[in-house]
C-alpha positions as CSV (number, residue, x, y, z in Angstrom):
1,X,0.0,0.0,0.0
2,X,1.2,3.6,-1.1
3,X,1.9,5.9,2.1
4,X,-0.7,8.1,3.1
5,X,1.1,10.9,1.4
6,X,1.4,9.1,-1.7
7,X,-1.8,8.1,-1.9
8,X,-3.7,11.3,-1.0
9,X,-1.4,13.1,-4.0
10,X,-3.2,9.9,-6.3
11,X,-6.4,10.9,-5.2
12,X,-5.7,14.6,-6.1
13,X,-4.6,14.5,-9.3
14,X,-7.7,12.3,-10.2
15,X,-9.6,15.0,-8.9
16,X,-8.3,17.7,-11.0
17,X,-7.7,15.7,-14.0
18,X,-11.1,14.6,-14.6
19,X,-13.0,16.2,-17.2
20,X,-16.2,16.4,-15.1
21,X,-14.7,19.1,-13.1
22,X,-15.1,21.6,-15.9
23,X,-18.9,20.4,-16.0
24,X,-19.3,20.7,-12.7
25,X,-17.7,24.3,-11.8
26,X,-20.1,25.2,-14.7
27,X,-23.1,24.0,-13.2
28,X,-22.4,25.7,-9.7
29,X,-21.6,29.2,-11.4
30,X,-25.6,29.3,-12.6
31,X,-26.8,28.1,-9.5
32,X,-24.8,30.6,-7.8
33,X,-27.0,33.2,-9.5
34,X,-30.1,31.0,-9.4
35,X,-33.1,32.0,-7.5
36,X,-34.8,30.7,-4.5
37,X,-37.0,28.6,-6.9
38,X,-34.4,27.5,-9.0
39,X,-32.4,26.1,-6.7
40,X,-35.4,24.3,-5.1
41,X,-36.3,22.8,-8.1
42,X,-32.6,21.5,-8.3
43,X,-32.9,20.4,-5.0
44,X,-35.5,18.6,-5.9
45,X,-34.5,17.1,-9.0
46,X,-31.7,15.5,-7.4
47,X,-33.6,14.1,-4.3
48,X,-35.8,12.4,-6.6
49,X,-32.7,10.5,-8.3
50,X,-31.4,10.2,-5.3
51,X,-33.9,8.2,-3.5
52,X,-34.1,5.8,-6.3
53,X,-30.9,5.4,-5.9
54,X,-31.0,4.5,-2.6
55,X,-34.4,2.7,-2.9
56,X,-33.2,0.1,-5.3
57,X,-29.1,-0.6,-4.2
58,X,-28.6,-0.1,-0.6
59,X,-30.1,-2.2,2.0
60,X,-31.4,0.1,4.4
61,X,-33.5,2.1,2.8
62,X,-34.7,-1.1,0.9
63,X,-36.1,-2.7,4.0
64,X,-36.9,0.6,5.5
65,X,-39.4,1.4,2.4
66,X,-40.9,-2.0,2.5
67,X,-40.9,-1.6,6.4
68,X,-43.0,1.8,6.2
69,X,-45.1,0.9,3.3
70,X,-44.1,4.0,1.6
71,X,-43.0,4.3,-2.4
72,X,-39.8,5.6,-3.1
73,X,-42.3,7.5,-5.4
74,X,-43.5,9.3,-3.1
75,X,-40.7,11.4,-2.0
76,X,-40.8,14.1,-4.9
77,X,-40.4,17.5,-2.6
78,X,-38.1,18.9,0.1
79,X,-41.5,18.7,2.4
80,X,-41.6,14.9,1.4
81,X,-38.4,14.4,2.4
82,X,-39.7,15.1,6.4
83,X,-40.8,11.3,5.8
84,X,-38.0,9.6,5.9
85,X,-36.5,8.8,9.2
86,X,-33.7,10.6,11.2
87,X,-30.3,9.2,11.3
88,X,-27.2,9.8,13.5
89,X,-23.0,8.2,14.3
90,X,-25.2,5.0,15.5
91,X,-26.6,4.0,12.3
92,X,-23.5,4.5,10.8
93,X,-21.6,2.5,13.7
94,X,-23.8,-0.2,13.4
95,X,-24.8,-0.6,9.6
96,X,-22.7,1.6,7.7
97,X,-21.8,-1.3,4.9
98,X,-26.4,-1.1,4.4
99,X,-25.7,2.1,2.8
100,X,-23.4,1.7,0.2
101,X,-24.7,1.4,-3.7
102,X,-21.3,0.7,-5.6
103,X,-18.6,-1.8,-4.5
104,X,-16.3,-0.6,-1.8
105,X,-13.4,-1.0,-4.7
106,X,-15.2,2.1,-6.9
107,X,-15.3,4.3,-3.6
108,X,-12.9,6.0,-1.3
109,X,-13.2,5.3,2.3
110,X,-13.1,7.9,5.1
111,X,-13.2,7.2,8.5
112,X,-13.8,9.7,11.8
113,X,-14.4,9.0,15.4
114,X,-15.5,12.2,15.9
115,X,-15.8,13.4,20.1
116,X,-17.1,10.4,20.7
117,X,-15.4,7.1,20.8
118,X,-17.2,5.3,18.4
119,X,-15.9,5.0,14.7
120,X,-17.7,6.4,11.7
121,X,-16.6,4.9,8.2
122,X,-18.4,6.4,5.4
123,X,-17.4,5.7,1.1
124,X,-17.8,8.3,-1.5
125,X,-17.5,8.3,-5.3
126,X,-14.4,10.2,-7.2
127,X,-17.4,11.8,-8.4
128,X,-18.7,12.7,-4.9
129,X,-14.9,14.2,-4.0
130,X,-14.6,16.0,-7.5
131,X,-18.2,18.1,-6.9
132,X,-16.3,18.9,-3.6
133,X,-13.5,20.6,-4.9
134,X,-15.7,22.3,-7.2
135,X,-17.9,23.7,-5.0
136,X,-14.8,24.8,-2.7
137,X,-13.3,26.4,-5.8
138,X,-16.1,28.7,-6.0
139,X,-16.1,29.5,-2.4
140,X,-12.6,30.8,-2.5
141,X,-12.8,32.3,-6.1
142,X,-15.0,34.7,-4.1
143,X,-12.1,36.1,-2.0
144,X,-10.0,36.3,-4.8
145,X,-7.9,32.7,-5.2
146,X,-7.1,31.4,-8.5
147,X,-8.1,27.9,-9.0
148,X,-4.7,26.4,-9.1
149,X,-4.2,28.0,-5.4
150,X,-1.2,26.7,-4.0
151,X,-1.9,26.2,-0.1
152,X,0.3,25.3,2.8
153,X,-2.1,22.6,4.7
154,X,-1.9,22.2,8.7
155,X,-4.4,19.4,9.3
156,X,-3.2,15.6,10.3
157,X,0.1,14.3,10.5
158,X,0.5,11.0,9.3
159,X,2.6,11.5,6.7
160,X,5.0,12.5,9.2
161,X,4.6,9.7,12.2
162,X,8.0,7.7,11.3
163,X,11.0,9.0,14.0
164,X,12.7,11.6,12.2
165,X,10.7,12.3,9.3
166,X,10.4,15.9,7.6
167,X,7.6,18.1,9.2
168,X,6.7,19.1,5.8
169,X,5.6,17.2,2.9
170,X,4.8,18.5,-0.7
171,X,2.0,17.1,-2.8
172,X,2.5,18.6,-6.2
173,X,-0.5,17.0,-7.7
174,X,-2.7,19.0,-5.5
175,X,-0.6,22.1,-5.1
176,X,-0.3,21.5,-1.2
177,X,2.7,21.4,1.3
178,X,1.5,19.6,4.2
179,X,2.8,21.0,7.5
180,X,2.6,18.2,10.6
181,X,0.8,19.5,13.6
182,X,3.2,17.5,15.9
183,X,6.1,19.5,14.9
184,X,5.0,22.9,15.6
185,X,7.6,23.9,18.0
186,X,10.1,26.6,18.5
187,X,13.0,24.3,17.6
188,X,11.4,23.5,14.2
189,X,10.3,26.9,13.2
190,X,12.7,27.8,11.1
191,X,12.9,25.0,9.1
192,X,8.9,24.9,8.7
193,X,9.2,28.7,7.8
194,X,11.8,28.2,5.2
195,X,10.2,25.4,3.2
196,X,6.6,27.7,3.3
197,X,8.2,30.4,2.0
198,X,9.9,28.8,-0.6
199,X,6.8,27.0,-1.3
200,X,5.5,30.6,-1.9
201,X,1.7,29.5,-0.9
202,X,-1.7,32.0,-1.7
203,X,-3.3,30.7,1.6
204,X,-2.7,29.0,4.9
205,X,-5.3,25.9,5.3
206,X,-6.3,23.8,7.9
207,X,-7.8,23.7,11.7
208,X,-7.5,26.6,13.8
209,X,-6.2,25.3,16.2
210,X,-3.0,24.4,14.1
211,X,-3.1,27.5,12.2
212,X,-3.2,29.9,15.2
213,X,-0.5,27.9,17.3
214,X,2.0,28.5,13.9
215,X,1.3,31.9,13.9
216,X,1.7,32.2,17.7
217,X,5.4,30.9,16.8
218,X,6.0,33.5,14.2
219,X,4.7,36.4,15.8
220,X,7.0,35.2,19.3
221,X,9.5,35.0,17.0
222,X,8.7,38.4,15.2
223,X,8.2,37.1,12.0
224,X,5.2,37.6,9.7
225,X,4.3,35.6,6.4
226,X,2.0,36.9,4.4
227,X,-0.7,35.3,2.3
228,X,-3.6,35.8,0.3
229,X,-6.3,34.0,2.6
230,X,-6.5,31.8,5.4
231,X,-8.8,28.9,4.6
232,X,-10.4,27.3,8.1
233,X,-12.4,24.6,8.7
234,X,-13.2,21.4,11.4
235,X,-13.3,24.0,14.9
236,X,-15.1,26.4,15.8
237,X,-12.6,29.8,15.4
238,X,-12.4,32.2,18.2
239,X,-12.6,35.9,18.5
240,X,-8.7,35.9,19.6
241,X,-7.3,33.4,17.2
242,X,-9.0,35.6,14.1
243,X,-7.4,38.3,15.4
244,X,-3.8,36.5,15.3
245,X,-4.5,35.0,11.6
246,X,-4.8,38.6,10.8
247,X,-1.9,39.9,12.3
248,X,0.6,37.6,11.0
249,X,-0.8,36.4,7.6
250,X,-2.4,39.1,6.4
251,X,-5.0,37.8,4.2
252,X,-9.3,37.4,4.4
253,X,-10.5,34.7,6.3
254,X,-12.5,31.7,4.2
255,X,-14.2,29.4,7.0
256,X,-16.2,26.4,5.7
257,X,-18.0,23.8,7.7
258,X,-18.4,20.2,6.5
259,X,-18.4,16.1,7.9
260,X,-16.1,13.0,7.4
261,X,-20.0,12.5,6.1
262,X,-20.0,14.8,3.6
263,X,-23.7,15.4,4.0
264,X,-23.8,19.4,3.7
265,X,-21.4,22.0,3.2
266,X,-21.8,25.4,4.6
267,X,-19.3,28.8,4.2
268,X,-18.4,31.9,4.6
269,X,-18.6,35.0,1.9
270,X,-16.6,37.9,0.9
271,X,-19.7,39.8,2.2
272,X,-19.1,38.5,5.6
273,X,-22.4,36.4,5.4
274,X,-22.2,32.3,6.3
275,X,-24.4,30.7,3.8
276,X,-26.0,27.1,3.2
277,X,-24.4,25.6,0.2
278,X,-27.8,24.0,-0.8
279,X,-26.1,22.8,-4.5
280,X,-24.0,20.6,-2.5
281,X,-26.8,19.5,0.3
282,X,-30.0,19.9,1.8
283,X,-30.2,21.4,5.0
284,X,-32.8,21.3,8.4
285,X,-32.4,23.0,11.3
286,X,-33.4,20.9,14.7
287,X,-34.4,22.6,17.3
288,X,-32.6,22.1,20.3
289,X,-34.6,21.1,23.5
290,X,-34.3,23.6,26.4
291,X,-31.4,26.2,24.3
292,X,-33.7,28.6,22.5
293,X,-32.5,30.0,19.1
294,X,-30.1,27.2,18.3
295,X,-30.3,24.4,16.1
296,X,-28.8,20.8,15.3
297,X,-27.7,20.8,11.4
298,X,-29.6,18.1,9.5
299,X,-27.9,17.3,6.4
300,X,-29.1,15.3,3.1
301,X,-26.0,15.1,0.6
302,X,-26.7,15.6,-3.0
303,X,-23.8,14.5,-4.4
304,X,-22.6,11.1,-3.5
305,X,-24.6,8.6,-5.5
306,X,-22.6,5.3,-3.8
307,X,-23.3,6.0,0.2
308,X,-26.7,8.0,-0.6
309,X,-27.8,9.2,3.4
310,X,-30.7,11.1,4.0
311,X,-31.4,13.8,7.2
312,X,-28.5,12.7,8.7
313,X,-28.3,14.5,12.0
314,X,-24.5,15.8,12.5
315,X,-24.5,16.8,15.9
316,X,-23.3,20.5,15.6
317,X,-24.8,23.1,16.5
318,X,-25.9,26.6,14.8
319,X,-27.0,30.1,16.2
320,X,-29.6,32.5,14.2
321,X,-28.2,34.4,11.2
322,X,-28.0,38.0,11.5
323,X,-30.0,38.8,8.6
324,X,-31.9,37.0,6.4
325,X,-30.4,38.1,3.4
326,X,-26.8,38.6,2.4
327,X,-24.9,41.7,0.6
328,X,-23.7,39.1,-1.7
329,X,-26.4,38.7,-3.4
330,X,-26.7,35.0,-3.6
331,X,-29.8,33.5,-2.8
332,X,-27.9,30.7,-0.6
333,X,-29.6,30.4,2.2
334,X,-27.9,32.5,5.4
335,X,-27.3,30.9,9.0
336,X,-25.2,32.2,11.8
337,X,-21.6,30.2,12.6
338,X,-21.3,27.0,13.5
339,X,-20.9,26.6,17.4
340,X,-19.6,23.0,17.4
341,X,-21.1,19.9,18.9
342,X,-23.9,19.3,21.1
343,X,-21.8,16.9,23.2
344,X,-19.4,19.6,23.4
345,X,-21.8,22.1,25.4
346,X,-21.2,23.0,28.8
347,X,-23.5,22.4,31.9
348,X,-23.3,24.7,34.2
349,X,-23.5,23.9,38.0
350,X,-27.0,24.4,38.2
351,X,-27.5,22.2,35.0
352,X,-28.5,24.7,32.5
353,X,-26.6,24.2,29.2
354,X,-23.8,26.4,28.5
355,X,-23.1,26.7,24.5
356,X,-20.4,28.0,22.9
357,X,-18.0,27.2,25.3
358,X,-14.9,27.9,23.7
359,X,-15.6,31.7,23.9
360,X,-14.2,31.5,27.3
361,X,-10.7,31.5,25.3
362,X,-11.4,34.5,24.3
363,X,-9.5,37.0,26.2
364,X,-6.8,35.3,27.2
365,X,-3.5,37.4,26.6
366,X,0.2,36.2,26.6
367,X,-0.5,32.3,25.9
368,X,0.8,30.3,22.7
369,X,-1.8,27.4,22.8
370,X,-5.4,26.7,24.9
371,X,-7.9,24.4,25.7
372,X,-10.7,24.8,28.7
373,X,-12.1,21.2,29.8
374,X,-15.2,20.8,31.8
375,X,-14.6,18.3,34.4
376,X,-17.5,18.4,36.1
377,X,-20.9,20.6,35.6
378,X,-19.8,23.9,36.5
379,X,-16.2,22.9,36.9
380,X,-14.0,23.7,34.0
381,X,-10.4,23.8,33.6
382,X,-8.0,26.1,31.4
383,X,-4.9,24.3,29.9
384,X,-2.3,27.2,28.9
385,X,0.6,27.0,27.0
386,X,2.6,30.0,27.9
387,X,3.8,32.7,25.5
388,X,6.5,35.4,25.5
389,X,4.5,37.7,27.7
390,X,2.6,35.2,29.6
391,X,1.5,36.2,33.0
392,X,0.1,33.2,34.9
393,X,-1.7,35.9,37.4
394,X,-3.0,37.3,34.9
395,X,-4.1,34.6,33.0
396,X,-6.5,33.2,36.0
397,X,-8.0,36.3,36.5
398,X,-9.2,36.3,32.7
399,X,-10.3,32.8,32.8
400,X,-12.0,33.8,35.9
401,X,-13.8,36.4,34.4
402,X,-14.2,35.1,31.4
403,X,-16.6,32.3,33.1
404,X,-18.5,34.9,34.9
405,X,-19.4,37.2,32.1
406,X,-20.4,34.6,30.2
407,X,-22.2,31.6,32.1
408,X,-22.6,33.5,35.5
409,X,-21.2,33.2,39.1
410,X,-20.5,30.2,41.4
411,X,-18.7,27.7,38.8
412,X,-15.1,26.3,39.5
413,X,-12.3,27.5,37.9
414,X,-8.8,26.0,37.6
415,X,-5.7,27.1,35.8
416,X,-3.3,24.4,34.7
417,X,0.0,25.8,33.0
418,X,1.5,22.7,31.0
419,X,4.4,23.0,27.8
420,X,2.2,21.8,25.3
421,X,-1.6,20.3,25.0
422,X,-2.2,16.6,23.7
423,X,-3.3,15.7,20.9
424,X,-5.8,12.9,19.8
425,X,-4.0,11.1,17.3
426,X,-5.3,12.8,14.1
427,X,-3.7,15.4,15.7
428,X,-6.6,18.1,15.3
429,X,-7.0,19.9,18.7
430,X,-10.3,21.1,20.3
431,X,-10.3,24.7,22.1
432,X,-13.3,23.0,24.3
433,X,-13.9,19.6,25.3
434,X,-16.0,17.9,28.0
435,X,-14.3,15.3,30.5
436,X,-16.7,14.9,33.2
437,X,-14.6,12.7,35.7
């Protein structure tokens, strides 16, 4: 088997090579000036394909149709759709293999434990994967980025896991130098530095988390490195690591929210607005019991004709948009920002549920790297890495009143000062987590 380096650079260049690329950046440039109705009826179209699809090749919703005596026929509308049952990570856990349409061999496998520590293995197409990159294309032609963008990528490091391998890797079938999230430290700085600027990148992409602990090096080390953009995704980004991002890369911020699923896509515009991406999925908003204007995203991919899912509930949460309509123009539906994951909510000691939690990180000052844990309801703990001007005193005292201002008084607070924060093993680090003990 190819190394994972390798391999994703095979997958790449099959991507971009394919012809249906062209077809399909076409087809997502008139929807992008479609209408409300026009998109519908897209929607629509593509449901009804969809669930024949699924009716007639995967297992599941074969016995679930002649289960609930209903006709594939008669899902025809987005209302229709309602029908259908719910699913979540358990159906997937337990009968992930019932969903698939085309043999495993014509499919590429992803797999994602999410916060929880059950496993999630979905397939898509090449076809699936190439209406991705598409529809990500047009997201960042919006800020600016030519479609040939070469980005430096700070996501997983398994290219990297052998003792004394490079921290960077290039892959030049997808113009990409991977940068390992394990060996951002001081000591390799320089050499990661070096390689990105000869590299010579129009954006910075990965998870925040990642992103903001590179530019914390830099800026310690008084160094900027300027791009075009800085393309986020998989965490929630706080007010303090935006403002960081800015400072030492210079360019716009292009945040997009999506799942090891692939069952809806959802981004930000160079009007500021965070839109649906309803060509790539349909979305529903759940409410959430007891949290009042916040939703659970329910996602039905429109893409992926092997591993067809319907209202598949994602478990992350979304706050109300702050207008309904967008300067852009677009009629893509507008939402406000992804909050992250309903296991990920707080409780506070009194047991109301405390969203959002990794605002508390906020207004920290003088720290490198973060992370607040709750422990218990209403006990949470802040992990600091300290910077240059890191002032432990300090640095309680903000958590401290962090907490207050924003869930209230009478909750436990603990500072832990450590060199550097664990990470899970696909090395992607969340600001907030819950570990009730």
């Amino acid at each position: 088997m190819a190394p994972p380096a390798r391999l994703s650079n095979l997958q790449h260049r099959l991507r971009r090579a394919n012809p249906m690329l062209g077809l399909m950046s076409s087809t997502l440039a008139t929807l992008e000036r479609a209408d409300v109705t026009q998109i519908r009826r897209f929607q629509e179209r593509r449901l009804r394909a969809l669930i024949r699809t699924a009716a007639g090749g995967a297992k599941y919703y074969r016995d679930w149709f002649r289960s609930a005596d209903i006709s594939p026929r008669d899902i025809r509308t987005l209302d229709d759709l309602k029908q259908l049952p719910l699913l979540d990570r358990r159906d997937l856990v337990d009968h992930f293999d019932d969903f698939r349409v085309y043999p495993q061999r014509l499919m590429w496998s992803a797999r994602s434990n999410g916060t929880s520590s059950s496993y999630v293995t979905v397939y898509r197409t090449p076809g699936s994967s190439i209406y991705e990159l598409a529809v990500l294309r047009r997201q960042w032609s919006w800020f600016g980025l030519p479609d040939d963008a070469r980005r430096v990528v700070l996501r997983g490091s398994t290219f990297a896991a052998q003792p004394g391998a490079e921290p960077t890797a290039e892959l030049r079938g997808a113009h990409q130098l991977l940068v390992s999230s394990y060996h951002l430290t001081p000591d390799n700085l320089q050499r990661i530095a070096t390689r990105i600027r000869s590299f010579r990148p129009h954006a910075i992409e990965g998870w925040p988390s990642s992103i903001t602990l590179l530019a914390a090096l830099l800026q310690e080390a008084g160094e900027r490195l300027p791009v075009a953009a800085v393309i986020t995704s998989s965490e929630v980004i706080s007010r303090a690591q935006r403002t960081l991002m800015r400072e030492v890369f210079g360019g716009r911020i292009i945040d997009h929210y999506g799942q090891t699923e692939r069952v809806t896509m959802l981004g930000g515009c160079e009007a500021d607005g965070y839109h649906v991406f309803p060509d790539y999925g349909i979305v529903e908003l759940l409410p959430i019991p007891g949290v009042a204007d916040r939703w659970e995203i329910v996602g039905t991919p429109l893409h992926n004709w092997g591993f067809p899912l319907f209202r598949y509930r994602t478990g992350d949460e979304v706050g109300p948009a702050a207008a309904s309509s967008c300067r852009c123009g677009r009629a893509f539906p507008v939402v406000g920002a992804v909050d992250g994951r309903i296991e990920d909510t707080f409780t506070a000691a009194d047991g109301r549920s405390l969203p959002m939690p990794s605002a508390l990180l906020d207004d920290l000052t003088g720290v490198r790297d973060s992370q607040v844990a709750q422990l218990a309801p209403g006990h949470f703990e802040f992990r600091l890495v300290p910077g240059t001007a890191f002032d432990a005193k300090l640095a309680t005292r903000q958590a401290q009143q962090s907490v207050a201002r924003l869930f209230g008084r009478g909750h436990v607070v603990t500072v832990r000062t450590v060199s550097e924060l664990t990470r899970p093993a696909g090395g992607k680090l969340k600001p907030a987590i819950v570990e009730d003990r």
